[in-house]
MIPADREN-351722 format. One record per residue: z, y, x of N, C-alpha, C in turn. Coordinates in steps of 0.05 Angstrom, whole numbers, plus 32768, in hexadecimal, padded with zeros to 4 digits. Layout:
MIPADREN-351722
ZYXZYXZYX/...
//
This chain:
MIPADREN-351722
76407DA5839976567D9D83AB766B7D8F839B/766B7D7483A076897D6B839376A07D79839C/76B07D6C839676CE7D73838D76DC7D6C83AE/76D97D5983BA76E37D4D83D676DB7D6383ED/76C37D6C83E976B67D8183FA76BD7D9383F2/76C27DA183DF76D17DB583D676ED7DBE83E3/77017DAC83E077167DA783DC771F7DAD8407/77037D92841177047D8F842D76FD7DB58437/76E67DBC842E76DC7DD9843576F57DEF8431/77067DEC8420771B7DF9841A772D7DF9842A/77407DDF8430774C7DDD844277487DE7845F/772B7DE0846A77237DF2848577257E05848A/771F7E158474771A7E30846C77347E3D847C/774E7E30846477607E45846B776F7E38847C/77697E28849377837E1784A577777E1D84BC/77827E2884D577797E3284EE77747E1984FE/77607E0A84EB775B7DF0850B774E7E008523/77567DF1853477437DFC855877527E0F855F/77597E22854D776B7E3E855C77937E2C855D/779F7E1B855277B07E13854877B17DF18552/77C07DF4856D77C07DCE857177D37DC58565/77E57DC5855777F17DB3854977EC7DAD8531/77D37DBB852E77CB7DB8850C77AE7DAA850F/77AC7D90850377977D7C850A778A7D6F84FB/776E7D6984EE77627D5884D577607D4684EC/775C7D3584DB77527D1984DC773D7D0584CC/77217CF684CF77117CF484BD771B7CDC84C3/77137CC184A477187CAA84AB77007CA38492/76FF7C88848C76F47C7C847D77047C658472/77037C6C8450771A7C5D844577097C4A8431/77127C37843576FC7C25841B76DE7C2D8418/76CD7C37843076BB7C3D843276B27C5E8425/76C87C6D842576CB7C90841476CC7C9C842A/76C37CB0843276D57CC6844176E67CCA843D/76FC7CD2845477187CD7844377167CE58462/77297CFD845C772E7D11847477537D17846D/775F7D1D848077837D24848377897D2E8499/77927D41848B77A97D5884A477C57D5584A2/77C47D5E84B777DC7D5B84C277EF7D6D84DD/780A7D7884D4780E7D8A84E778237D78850A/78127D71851F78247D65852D78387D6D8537/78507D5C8537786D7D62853978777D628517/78717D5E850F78867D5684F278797D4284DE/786D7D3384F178637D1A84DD78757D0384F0/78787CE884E478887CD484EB78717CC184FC/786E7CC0851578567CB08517784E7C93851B/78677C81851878637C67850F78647C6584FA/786A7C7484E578617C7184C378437C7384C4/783B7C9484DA781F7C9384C978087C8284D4/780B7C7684EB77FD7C5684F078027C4584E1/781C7C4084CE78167C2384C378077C3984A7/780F7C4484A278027C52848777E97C51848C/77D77C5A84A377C27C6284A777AA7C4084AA/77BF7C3284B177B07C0E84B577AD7C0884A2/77C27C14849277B97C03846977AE7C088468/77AA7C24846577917C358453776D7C29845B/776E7C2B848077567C24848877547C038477/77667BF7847D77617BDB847077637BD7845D/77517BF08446774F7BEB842577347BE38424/77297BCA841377097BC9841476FE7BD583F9/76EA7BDE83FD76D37BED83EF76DA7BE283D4/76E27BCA83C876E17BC683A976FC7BC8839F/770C7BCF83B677297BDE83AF77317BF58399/77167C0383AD771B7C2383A577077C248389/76FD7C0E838476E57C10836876FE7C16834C/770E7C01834B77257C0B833577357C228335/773A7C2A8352773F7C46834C77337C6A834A/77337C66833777217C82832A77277C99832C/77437C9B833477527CB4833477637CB4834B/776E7CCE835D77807CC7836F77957CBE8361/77AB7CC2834A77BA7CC2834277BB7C968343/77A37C92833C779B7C75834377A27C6B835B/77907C75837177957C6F838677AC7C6D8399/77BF7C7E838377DB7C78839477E77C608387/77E07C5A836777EB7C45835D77E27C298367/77C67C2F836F77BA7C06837977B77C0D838F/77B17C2383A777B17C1683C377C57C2983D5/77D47C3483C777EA7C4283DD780B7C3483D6/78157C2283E478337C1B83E1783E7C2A83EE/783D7C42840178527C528409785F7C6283EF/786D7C6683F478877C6A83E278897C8783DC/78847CA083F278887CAF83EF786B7CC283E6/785D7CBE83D4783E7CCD83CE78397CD583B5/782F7CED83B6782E7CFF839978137D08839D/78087D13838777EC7D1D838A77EB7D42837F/77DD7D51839677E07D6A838777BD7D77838C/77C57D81837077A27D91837277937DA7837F/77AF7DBD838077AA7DD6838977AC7DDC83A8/779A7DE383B477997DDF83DD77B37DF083DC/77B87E0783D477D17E0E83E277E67E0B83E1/77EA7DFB83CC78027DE783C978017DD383DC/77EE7DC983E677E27DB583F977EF7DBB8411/77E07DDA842077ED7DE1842F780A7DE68439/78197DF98427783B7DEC842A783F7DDC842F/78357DC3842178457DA98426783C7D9D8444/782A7DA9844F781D7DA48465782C7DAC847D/78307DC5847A78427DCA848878687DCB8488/78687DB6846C787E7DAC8473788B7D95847E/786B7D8D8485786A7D6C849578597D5F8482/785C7D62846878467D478452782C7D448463/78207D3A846178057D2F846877F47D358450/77DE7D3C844977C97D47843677B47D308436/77A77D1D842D77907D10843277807D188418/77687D1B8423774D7D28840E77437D048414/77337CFC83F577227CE783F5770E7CEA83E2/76F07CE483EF76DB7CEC83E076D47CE283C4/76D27CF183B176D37CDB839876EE7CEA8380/77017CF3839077167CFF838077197D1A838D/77237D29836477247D48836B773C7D4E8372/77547D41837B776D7D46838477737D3583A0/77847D5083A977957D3F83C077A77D2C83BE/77AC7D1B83D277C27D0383D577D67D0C83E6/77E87D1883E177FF7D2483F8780E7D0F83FB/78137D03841678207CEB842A78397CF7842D/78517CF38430786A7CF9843B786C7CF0844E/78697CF1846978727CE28484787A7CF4849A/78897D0C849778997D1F84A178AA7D1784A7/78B47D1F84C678CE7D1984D178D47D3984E5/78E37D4184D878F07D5A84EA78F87D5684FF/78FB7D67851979087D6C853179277D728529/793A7D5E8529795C7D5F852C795E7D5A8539/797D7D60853779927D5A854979A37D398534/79B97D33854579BF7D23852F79DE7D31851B/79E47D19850579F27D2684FA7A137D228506/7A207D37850C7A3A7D40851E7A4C7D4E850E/7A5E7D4B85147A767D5C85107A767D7A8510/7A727D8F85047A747DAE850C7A857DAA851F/7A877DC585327A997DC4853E7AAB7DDD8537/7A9B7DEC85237AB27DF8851E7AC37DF38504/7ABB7DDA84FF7AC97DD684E67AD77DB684E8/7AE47DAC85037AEE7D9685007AFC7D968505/7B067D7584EE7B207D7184DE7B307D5F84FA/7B457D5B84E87B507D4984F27B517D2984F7/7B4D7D2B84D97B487D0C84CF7B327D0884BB/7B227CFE84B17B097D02849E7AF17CFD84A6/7AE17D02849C7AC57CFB84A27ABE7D0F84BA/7AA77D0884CD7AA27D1784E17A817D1684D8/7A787D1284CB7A5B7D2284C87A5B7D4384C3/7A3E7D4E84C47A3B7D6384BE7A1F7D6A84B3/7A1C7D7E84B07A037D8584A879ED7D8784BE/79D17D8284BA79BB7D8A84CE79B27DA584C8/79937DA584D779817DBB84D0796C7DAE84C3/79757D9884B4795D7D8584AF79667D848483/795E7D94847279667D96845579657D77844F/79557D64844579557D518446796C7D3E8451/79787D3F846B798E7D2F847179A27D408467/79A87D57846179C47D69845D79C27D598438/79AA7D60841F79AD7D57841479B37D3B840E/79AE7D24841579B37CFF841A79D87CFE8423/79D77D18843879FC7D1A84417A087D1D8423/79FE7D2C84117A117D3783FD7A0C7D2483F0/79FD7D1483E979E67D0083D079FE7CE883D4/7A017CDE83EE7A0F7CC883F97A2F7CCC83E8/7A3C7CE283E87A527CE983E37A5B7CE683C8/7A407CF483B17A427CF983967A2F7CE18387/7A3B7CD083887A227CB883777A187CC4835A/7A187CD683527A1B7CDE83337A057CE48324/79F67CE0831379D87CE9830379E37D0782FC/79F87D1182FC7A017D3182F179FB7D44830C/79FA7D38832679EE7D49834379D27D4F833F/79CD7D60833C79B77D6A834679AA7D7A835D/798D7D7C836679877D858375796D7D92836A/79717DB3836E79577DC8836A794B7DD18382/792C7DCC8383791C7DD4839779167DEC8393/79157E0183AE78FC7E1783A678F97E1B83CA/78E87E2D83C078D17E3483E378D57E5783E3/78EC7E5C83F678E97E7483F878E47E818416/78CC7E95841A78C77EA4842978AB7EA78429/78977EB68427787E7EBA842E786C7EAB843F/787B7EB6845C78747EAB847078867E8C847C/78A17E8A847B78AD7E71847C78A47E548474/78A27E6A844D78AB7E4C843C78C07E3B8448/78DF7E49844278ED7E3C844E78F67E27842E/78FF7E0C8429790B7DFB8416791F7E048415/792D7E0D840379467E1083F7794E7DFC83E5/79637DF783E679707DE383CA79897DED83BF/798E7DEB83A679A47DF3839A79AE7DD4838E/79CE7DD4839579D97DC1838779EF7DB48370/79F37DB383687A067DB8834E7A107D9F833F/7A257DA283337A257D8783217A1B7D968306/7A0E7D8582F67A067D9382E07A217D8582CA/7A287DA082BC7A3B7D9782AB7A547DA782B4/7A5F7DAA82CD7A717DB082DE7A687DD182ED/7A577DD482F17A467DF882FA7A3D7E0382E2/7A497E2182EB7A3F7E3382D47A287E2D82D9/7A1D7E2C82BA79FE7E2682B179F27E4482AE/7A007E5582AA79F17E7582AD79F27E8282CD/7A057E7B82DD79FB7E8382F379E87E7382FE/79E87E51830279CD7E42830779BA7E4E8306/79B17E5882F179987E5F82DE79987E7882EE/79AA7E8A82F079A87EA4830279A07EA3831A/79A87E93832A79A27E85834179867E778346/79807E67833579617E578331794F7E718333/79567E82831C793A7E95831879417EA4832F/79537EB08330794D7EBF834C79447EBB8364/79477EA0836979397E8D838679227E92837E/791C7E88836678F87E8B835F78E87EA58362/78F77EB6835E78E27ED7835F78E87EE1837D/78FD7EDA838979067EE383A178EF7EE383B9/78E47EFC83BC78D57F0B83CC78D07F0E83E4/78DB7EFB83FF78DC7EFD841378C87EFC8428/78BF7F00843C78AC7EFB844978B57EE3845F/78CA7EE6846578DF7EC9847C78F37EC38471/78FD7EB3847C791B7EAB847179267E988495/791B7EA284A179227E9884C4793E7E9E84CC/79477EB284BC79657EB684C479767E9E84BA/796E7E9384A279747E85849779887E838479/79A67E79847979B47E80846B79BB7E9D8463/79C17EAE847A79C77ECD847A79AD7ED9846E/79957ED3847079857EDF846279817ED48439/79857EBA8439798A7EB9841979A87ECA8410/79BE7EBF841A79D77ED4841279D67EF18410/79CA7EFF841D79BC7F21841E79B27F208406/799C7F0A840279817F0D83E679A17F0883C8/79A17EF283CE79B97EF183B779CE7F0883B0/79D67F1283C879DE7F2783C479DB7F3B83B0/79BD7F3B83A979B57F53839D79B57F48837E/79C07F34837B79BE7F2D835979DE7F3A834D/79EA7F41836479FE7F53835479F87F6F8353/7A007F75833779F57F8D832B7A087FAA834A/7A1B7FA7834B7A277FB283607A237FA78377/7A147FC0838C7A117FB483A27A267FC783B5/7A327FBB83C67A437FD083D87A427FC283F5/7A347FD184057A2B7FC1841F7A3E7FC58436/7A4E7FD0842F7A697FD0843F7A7E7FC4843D/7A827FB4842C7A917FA184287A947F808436/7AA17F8084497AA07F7384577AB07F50844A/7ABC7F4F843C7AC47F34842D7AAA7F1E8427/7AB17F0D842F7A967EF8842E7A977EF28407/7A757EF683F97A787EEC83E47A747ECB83E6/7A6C7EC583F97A5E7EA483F67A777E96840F/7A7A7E7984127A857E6C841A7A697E57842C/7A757E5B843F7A607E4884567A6D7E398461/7A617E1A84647A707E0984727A577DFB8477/7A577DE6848E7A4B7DCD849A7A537DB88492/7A6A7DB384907A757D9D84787A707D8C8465/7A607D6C84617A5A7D64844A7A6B7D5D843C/7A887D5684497A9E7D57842B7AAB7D6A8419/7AAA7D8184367AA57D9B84237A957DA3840D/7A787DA084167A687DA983FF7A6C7D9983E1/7A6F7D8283EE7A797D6883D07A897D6983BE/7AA17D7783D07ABA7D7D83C17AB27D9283A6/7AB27DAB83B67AA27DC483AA7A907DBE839A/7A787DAB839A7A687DAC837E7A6D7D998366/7A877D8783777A917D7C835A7AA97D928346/7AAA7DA1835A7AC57DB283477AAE7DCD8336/7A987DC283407A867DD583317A7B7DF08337/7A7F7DEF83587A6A7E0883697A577DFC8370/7A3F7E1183757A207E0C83757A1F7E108391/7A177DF5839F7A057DF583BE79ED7E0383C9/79EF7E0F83DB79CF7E2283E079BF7E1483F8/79B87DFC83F079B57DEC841A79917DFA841F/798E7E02843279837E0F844079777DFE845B/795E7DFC8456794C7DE8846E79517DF98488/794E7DEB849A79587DFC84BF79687E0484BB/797C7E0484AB79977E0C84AD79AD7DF084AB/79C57DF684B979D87DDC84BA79EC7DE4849F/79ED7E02849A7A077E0A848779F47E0D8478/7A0B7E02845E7A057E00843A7A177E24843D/7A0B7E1D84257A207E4184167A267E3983F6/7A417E3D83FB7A4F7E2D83DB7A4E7E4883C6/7A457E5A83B87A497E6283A07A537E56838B/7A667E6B837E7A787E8383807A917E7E8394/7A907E8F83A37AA67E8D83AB7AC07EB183AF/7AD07EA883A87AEB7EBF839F7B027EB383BE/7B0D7EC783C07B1B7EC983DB7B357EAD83DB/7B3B7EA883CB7B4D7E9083CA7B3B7E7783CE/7B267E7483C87B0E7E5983D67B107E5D83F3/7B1C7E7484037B1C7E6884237B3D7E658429/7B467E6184187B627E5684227B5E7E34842E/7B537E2F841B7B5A7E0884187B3F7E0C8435/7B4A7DF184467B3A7DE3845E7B397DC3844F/7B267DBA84677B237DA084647B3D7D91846E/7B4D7D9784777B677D8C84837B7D7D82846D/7B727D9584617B8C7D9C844B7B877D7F843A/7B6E7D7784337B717D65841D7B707D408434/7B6D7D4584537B727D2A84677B8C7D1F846A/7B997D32845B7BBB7D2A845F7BC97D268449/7BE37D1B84497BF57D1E84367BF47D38842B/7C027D3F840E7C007D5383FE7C117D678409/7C347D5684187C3D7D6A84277C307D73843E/7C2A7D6A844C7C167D7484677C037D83845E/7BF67D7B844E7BDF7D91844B7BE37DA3843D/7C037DA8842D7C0A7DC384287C117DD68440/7C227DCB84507C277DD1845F7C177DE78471/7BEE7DD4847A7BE17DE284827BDB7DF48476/7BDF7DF3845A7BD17E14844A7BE87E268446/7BFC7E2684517C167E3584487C117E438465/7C157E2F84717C0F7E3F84977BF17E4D8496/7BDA7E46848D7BC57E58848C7BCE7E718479/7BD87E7284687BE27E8584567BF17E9E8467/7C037E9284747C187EA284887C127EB0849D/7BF97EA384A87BE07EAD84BA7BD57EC284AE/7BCC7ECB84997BBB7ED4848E7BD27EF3848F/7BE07EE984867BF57F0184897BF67F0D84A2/7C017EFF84B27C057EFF84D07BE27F1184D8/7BD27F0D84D17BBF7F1684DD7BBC7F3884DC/7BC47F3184B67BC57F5984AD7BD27F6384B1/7BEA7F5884BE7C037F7184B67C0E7F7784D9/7C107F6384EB7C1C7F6184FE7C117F7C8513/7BFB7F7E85177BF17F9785247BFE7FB38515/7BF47FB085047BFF7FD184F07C1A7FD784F4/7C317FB984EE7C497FB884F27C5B7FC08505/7C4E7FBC85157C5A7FBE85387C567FDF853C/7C3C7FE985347C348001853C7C4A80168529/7C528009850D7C5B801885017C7880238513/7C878006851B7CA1800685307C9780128549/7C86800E85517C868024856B7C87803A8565/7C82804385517C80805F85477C9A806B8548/7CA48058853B7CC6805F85357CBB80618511/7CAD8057850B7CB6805C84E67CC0804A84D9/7CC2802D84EE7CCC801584D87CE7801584F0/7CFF801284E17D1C801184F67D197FEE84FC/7D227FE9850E7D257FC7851A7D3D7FC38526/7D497FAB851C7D607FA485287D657FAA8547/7D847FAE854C7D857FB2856A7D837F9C857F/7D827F85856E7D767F7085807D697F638589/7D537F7885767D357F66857E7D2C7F858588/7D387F9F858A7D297FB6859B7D217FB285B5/7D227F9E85C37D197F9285D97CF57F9185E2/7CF07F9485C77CCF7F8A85C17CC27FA685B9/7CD07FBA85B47CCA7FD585B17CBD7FDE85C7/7CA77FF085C47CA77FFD85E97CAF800F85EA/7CBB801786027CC88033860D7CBB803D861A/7CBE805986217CB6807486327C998071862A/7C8B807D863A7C76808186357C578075863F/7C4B807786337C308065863E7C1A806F8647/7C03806B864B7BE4807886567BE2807F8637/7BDD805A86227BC28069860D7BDA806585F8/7BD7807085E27BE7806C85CA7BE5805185C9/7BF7804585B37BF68029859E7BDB80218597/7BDE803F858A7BC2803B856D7BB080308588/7BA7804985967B8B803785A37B8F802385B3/7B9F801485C27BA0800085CA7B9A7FEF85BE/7BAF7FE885A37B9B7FD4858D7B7A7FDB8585/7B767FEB85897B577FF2857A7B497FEA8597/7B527FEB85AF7B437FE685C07B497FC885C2/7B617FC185BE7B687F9B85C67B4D7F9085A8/7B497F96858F7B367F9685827B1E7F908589/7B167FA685927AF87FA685A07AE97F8E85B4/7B017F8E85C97B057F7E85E97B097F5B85DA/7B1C7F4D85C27B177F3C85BF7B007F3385A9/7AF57F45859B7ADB7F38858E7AC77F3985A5/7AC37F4D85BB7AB37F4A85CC7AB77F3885DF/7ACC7F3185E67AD47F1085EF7AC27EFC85D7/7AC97EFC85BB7AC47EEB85AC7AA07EE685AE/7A997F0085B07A777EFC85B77A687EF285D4/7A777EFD85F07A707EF086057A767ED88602/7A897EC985F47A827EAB85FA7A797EA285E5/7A6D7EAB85D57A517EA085C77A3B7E9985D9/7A3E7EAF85E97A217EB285F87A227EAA8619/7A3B7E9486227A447E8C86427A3B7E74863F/7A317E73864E7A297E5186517A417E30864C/7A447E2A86487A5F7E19864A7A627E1D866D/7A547E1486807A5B7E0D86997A6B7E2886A1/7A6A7E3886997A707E5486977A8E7E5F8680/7A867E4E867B7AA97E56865E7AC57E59866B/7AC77E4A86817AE77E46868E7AE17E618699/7ACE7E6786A87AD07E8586B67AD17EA286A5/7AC17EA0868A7AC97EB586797AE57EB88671/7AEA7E9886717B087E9E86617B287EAA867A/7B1D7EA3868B7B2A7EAC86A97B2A7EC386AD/7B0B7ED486AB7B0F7EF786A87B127EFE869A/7B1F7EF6867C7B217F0186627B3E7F068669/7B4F7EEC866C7B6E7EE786737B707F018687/7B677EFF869F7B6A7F1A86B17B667F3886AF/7B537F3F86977B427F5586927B607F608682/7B607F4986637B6F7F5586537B9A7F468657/7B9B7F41866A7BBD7F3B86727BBF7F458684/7BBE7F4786A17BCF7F4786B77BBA7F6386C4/7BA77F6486C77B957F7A86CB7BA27F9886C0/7B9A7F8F869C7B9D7FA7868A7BC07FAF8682/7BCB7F9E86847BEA7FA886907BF27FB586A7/7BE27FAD86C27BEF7FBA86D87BDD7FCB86D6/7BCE7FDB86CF7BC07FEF86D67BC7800286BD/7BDC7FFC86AC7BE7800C86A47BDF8011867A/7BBC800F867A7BB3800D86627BC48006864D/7BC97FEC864B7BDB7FDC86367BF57FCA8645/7C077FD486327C247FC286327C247FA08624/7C377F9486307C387F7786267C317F788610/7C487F8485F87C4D7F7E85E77C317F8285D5/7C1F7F8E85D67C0A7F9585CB7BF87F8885CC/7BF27F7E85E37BE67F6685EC7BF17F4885DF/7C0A7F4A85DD7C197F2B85CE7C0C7F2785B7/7C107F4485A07C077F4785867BE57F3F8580/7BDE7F4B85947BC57F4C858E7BB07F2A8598/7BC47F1585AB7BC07EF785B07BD17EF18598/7BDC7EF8858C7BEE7EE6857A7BD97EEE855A/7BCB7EFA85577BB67F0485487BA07EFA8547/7B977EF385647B7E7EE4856E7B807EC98564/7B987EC585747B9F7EA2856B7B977E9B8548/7BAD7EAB85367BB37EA8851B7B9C7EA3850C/7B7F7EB9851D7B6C7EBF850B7B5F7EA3850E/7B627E9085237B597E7E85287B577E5A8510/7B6C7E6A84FE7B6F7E5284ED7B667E5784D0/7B587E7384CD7B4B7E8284BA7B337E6D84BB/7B2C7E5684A57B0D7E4A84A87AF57E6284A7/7AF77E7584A07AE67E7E84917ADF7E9C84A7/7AC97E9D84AE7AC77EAF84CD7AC47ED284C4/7AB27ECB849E7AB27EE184947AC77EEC848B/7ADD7EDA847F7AEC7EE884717B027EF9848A/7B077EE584A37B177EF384B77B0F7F0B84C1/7AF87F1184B97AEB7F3184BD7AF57F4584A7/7AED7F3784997AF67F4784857B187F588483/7B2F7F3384897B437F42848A7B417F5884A2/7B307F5084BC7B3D7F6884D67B307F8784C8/7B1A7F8B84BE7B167FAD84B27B307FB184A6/7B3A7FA784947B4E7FB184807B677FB38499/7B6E7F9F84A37B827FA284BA7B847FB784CE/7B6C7FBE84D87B627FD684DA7B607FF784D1/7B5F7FEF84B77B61800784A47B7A800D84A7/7B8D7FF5849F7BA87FF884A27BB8800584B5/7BB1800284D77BB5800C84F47BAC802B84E5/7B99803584E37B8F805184E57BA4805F84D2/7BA5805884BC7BC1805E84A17BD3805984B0/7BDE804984BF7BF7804784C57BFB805F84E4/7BEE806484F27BE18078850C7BDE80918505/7BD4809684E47BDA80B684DC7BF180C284CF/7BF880B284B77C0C80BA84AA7C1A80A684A7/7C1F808F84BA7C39807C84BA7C38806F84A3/7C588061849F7C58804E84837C4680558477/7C47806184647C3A8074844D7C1A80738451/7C198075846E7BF2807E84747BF28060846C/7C01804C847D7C01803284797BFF8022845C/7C118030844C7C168024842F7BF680248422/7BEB8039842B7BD68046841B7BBE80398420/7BBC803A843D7BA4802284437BA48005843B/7BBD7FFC84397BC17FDC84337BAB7FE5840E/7BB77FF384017BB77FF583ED7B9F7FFA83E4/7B8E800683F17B76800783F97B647FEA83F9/7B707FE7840C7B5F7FCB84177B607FAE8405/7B7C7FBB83F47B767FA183DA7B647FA783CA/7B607FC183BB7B4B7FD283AB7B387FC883B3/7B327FCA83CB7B187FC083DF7B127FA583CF/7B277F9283CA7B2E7F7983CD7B1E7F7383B2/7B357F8483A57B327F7F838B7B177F7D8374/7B097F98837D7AF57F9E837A7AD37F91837B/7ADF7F81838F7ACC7F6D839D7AC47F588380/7AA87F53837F7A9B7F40836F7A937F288377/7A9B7F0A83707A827EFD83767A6F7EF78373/7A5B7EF2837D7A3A7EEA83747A387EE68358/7A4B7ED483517A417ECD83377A4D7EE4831B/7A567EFA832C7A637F1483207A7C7F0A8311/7A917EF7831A7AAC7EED83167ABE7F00832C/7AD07F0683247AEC7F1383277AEC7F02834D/7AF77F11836B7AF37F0C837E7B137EFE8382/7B207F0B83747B3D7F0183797B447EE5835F/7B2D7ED683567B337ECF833B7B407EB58346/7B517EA383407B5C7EA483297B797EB18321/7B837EC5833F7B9A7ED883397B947EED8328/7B777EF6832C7B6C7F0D83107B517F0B8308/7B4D7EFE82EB7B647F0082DD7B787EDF82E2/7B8A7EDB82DE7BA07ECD82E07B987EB682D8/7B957E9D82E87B997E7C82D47BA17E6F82E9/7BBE7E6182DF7BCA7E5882EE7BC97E3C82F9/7BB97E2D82E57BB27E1182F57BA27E1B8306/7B8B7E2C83097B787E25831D7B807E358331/7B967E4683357BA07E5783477BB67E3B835B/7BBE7E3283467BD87E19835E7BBF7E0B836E/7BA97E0883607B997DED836C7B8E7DFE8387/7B867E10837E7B827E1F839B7B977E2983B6/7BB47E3783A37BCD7E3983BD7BD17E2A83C3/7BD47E0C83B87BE77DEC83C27BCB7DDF83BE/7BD27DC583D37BCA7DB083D67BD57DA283BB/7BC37D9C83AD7BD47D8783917BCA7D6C838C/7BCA7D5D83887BCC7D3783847BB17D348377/7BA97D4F836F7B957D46835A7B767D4C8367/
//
């Protein structure tokens, strides 16, 4: 048995033709050889592979006499652009089902792998949860290939790089890591590379959230309660650009639209893309007001509760906003229930149809204002705090880290509900520990560059700076 029959008997073997219609051989006759190619339908390009397929038939028999080797045959009768030759079928296969095309030809012991894959997208758009004001309006796809060319376009540089690997058993999902070389730690890289490579999975269909979990575990401390995001996610190609020239490592992820920027420490979700579309004063501006938000988010619930209590005294001219006599439910649970009622708002309209959104937002207004006031449950003022909370969290880019602050804010309500200031003092104090304690991926300090302390790279992060 030659090597062509071999190679062809192999391939049959392990590819479910007849049980499997989108997976399809094809026999042709090339310069008078057998030549057989599969192909999975729906991710091949199919006016490439007609004109590809017209050359090839239209090679004559003394064509293929000079070429002796496939590695030949791509040099004198294949001008498509995109063709590599591989030996091993199940390398074959991956690539098969990543769209490549496989052609077996009689006469040679290796395959000819075709590139003429074209994915099912969308086109490339604006996030919507991440648009600017002024700036570029692209975004990322589910398509690795166009997310990488987005970033490629941005960074003209021979120092960008791009690392392949194939992770999942059953997926084989493409991962890419991206970096400037010279500018990214070269020992986390390398930490990062090898660990993609041994990384054990059977899927990766979740997608991003399932590599961030796996990464996860390259820190020697794992604490699964810790709710602070270690990684930074955005849709963003000026985002990601920015970030790998200052020397964080990109994680782009095929069927996924979000990159994941490693390392990232809690002062990387201050700065937005806004901040650098404007003047230096304006876009301080935005990060001084996101800053003040951030406050506003932790303290304003706890605060109020503490003055209802009677433990914090308040001027006599703003005791207006105090509540008097008496109510159905305490403070404390009101907030813990206004809590509940708007993340569960936040999840039904994930899941309402748009034609349907004006009407959720209609019984939400009624359920939690004019309803849950006259029936006694909750007072205005509780309800104010807790929209003026909603709103704030709203300018937080970052969806993980706003979780993160509401547990600790949280923590704070329960300390402040048992033993007042003090319960209060103790949980804040807590919740920095929490803070503090926290590692990033690349096992750097979570609060860095306030600890340990460097003060250029700390301004470049609080202010907008020229540079």
């Amino acid at each position: 048995m030659n090597k062509y029959n071999q190679l062809l008997e192999e391939m049959r073997e392990k590819l479910p033709l007849g049980e499997c219609f989108d997976v399809l051989e094809r026999d042709l006759s090339i310069g008078g050889r057998n030549t057989t190619m599969f192909f999975v339908d729906g991710l091949t390009k199919g006016s490439v592979v007609q004109l590809v397929m017209s050359f090839l038939l239209a090679i004559p028999p003394q064509a293929m006499d000079r070429a002796e080797t496939a590695r030949d045959f791509i040099k004198y009768n294949m001008p498509y652009l995109d063709t590599i030759v591989e030996p091993d079928v199940d390398n074959a296969l991956k690539q098969l089902y990543s769209g490549l095309v496989p052609v077996l030809i009689d006469g040679y012991d290796e395959i000819i792998i075709v590139d003429i894959r074209e994915y099912p997208s969308r086109s490339v758009e604006e996030p919507s949860k991440e648009k600017s004001l002024r700036g570029a309006k692209d975004g990322f796809t589910e398509t690795l290939m166009t997310n990488v060319a987005l970033i490629r376009r941005r960074i003209r540089d021979n120092d960008l790089i791009f690392k392949a690997f194939v992770v999942g058993k059953s997926s084989k999902t493409d991962v890419c890591l991206a970096y400037m070389k010279g500018a990214a730690d070269k020992q986390l890289v390398e930490r990062v590379s090898g660990y993609l490579n041994d990384l054990k999975l059977n899927t990766t269909t979740v997608g991003e959230q399932t590599i961030v979990e796996a990464l996860g575990k390259m820190q020697k401390r794992k604490n699964w309660l810790n709710p602070f995001p270690k990684v930074r996610y955005t849709q963003r190609p000026d985002v990601v650009s920015a970030h790998i020239t200052e020397g964080k490592i990109a994680v782009i992820i095929d069927n996924s639209p979000t990159v994941i920027l490693i390392p990232a420490g809690i002062f990387d979700f201050v700065q937005d893309v806004d901040d650098y579309y404007f003047p230096v004063l304006t876009g301080n501006y935005f990060r001084m007001l996101r800053i003040m938000n951030t406050l506003v988010i932790l303290f304003l619930t706890p605060v109020y509760l503490l003055i209802g209590q009677g433990d914090i005294p308040i001027p006599i001219n703003i005791d207006f906003f105090v509540p008097d006599g008496s109510f159905a439910i305490s403070l404390f649970w009101q907030f813990i229930l206004l809590e509940l009622a708007i993340d569960g708002l936040k999840l039904a309209s994930l899941n309402t149809p748009e034609s349907l959104g004006m009407s959720l937002s209609v019984i939400g207004a009624l359920i939690l204002g004019e309803f849950s006031i006259s029936s006694g449950w909750f007072i205005p003022q509780t309800i104010l705090c807790m929209a003026i909370v909603a709103l704030a969290s709203f300018t937080q880019p970052s969806i993980e880290l706003g979780y993160g602050v509401k547990f600790v804010r949280i923590l704070i309500l329960i300390g402040a509900a048992v033993w007042g200031v003090w319960g209060a003092v103790i949980a804040l104090a807590l919740g920095m520990l929490w803070i503090a304690t926290t590692k990033t991926i690349g096992g750097t300090s979570y609060l860095y560059p306030l600890i340990p302390f460097h003060w250029s790279a700390l301004k470049k992060l609080m202010f907008r700076t020229k540079e």
